[in-house]
C-alpha positions in Angstrom: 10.8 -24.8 -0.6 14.7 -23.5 0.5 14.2 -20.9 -2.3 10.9 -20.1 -1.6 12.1 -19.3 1.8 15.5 -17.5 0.9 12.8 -15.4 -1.2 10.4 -14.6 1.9 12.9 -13.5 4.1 15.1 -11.3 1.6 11.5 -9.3 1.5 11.7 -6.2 4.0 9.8 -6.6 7.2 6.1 -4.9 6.9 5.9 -5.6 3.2 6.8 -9.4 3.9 4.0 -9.7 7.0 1.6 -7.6 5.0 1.6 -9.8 1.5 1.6 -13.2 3.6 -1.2 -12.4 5.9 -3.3 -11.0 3.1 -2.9 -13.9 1.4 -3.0 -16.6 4.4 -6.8 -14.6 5.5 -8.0 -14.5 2.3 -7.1 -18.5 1.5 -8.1 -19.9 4.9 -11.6 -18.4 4.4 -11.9 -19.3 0.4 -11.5 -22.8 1.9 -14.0 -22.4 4.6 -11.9 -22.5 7.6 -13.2 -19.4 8.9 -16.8 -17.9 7.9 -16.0 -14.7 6.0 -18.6 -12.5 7.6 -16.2 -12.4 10.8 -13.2 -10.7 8.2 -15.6 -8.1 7.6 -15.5 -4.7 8.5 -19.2 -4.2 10.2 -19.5 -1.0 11.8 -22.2 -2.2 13.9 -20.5 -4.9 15.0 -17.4 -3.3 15.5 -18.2 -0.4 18.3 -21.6 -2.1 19.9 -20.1 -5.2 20.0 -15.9 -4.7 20.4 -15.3 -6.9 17.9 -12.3 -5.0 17.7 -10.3 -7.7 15.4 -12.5 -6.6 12.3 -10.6 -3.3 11.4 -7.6 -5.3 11.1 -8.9 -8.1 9.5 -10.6 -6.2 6.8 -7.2 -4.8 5.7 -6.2 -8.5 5.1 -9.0 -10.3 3.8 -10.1 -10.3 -0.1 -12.0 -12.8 -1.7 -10.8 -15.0 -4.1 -14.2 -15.7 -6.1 -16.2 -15.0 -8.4 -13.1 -15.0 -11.3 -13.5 -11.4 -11.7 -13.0 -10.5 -7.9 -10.3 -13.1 -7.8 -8.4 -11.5 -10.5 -8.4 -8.4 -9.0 -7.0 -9.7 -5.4 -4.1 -10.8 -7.5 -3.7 -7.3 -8.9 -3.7 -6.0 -5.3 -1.3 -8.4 -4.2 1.4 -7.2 -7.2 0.7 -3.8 -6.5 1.1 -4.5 -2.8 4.7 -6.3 -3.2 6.0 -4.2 -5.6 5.3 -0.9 -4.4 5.2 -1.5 -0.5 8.6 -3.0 -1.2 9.5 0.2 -3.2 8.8 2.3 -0.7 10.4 0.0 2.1 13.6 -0.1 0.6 13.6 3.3 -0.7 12.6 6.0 1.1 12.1 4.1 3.7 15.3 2.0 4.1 16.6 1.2 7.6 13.9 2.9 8.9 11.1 0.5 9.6 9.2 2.8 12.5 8.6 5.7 10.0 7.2 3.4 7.3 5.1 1.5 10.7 3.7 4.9 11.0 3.1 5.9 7.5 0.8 2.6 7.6 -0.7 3.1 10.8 -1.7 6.6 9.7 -3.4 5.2 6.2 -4.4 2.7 8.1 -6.5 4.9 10.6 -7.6 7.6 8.4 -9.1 4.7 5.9 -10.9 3.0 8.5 -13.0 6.2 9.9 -13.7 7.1 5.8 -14.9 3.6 4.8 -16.8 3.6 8.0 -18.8 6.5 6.9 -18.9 5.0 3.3 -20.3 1.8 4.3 -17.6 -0.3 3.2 -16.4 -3.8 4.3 -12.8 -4.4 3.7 -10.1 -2.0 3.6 -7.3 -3.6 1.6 -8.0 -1.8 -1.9 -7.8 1.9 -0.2 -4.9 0.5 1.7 -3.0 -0.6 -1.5 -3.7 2.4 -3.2 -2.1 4.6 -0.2 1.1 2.8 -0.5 0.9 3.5 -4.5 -0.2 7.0 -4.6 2.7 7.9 -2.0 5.5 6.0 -4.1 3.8 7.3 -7.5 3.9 11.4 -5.9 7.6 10.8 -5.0 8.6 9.0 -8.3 6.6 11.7 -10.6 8.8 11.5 -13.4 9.2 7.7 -14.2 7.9 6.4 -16.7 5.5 3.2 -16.1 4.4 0.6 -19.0 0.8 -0.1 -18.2 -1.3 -2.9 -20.3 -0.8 -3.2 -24.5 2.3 -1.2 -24.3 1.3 2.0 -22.9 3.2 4.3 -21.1 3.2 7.5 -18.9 4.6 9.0 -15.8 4.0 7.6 -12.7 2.0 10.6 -11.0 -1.2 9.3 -13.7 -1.0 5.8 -12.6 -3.3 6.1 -9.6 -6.1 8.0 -11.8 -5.7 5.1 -14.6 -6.3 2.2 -12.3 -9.7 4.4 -10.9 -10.5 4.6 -14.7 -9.9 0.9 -15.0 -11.3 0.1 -12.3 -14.8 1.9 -13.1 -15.0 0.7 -16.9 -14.9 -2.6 -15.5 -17.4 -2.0 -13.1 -16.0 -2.1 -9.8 -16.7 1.6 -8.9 -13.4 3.0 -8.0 -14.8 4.3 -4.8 -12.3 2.7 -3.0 -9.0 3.4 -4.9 -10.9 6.8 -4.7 -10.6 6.8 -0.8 -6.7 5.6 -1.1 -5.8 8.5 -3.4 -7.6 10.7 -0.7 -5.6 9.2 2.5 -2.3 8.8 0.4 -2.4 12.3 -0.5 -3.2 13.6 2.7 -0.3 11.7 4.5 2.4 12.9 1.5 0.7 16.6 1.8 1.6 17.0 5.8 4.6 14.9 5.6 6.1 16.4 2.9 4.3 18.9 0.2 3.1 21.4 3.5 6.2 21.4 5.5 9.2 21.4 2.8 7.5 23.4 0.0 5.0 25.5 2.1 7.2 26.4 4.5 4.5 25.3 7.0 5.4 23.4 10.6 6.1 19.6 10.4 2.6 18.1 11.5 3.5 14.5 11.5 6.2 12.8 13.2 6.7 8.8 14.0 6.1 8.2 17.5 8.8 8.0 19.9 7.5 4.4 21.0 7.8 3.2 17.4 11.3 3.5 17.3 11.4 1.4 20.5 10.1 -1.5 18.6 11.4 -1.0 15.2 14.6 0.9 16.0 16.4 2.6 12.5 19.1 0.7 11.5 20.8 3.7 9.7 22.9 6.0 11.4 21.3 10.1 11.8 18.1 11.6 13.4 14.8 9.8 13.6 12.6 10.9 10.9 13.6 12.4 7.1 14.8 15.0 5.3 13.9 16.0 2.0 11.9 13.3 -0.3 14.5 11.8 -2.9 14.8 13.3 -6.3 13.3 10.9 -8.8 15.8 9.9 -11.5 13.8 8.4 -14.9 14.1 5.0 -15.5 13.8 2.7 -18.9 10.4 1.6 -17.8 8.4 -0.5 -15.7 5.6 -3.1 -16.1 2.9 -1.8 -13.6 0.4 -4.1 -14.3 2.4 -7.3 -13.8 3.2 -8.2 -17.5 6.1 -10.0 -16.2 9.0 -8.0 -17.6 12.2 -6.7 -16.3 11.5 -3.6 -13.9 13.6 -0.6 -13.9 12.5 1.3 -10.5 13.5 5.2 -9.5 16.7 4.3 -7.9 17.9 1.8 -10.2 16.9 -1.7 -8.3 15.8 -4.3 -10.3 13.1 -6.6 -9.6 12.1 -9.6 -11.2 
């Protein structure tokens, strides 16, 4: 239990709260502690009736059943720790408000689109934000994906939405993720610094009130990192060594 603990807290802050909170909503309604239909995202129900936890609870809760479902929470959960953690201590390192924001802005834009869509739980479009924005800023690494295979980085979003739709499963969600993340790394990033075009998103002051940066310089960024190309990675969780853009390992 020690190490387990040593192990939650060396995780950074938002990636730590996010992977135990999807996991502790997901398990106290598989054991039928709380009726799942109240984790849901229902529109209705949301802006007739203020059930306002529902956007935030849709984010966390997956179910754990049928297998196939099941299997795939898993998958969102690796995908989730590795490359929110990525990204965390990246990029984002000792600067917890911009990466607050980064997720509040997924966050927002993939509530209003699975709205529209119909859909009740937000946690797959979330995930894929998270990947897709680690993926466009690690382009050139090369990931090992299942039997061996590998490619760069920038594919990996479209092979999961291929996966994803051969078994079944629609990909209309990863679909949404790819959309958000892309927008967020677009006017963060791609507009302003290769465009030439005026910085249209910026943390808010208040964020950094809460979360204050804990490295030394102005709020904010500069330029996205360069990526440097790795060995290789196992992005589907085969349980190998990981070799990651800036040369951390993770087990």
């Amino acid at each position: 239990m020690s190490d387990i603990g040593e192990w939650f807290k060396s995780v950074p802050l938002f990636t730590r709260y996010w992977f135990a909170l999807s996991i502790g909503f997901s398990l106290v309604a598989r054991l039928g502690i709380v009726n799942p239909y109240y984790l849901y995202l229902v529109p209705d129900l949301f802006i007739q009736k203020f059930q306002i936890w529902r956007p935030v609870t849709a984010v966390f809760y997956y179910p754990m059943s049928p297998p196939g479902v099941g299997f795939h929470f898993l998958s969102n959960l690796y995908f989730l720790y590795h490359y929110s953690r990525n990204l965390e201590t990246g990029l984002f390192d000792g600067r917890p408000a911009d990466y607050c924001f980064m997720l509040v802005f997924c966050w927002l834009c993939s509530l209003v689109v699975s709205m529209l869509a119909d859909l009740l739980l937000l946690m797959d479009q979330m995930v894929m934000c998270v990947l897709y924005v680690w993926c466009q800023l690690n382009k050139d690494v090369i990931v090992s994906f299942w039997f061996g295979t590998q490619f760069k980085a920038v594919y990996l979003p479209w092979v999961l939405v291929g996966v994803y739709f051969i078994m079944g499963r629609g990909g209309l969600q990863e679909l949404i993720g790819i959309l958000v993340g892309h927008l967020y790394f677009f006017l963060m990033f791609k507009y302003p610094q290769e465009m030439g075009g005026p910085s249209l998103l910026s943390t808010p002051s208040i964020l950094y009130k809460y979360f204050p940066s804990t490295r030394s310089g102005i709020h904010g960024f500069g330029q996205a990192p360069t990526p440097r190309r790795p060995l290789g990675d196992d992005a589907a969780g085969g349980g190998g060594r990981h070799n990651w853009g800036r040369g951390y390992t993770l087990r």
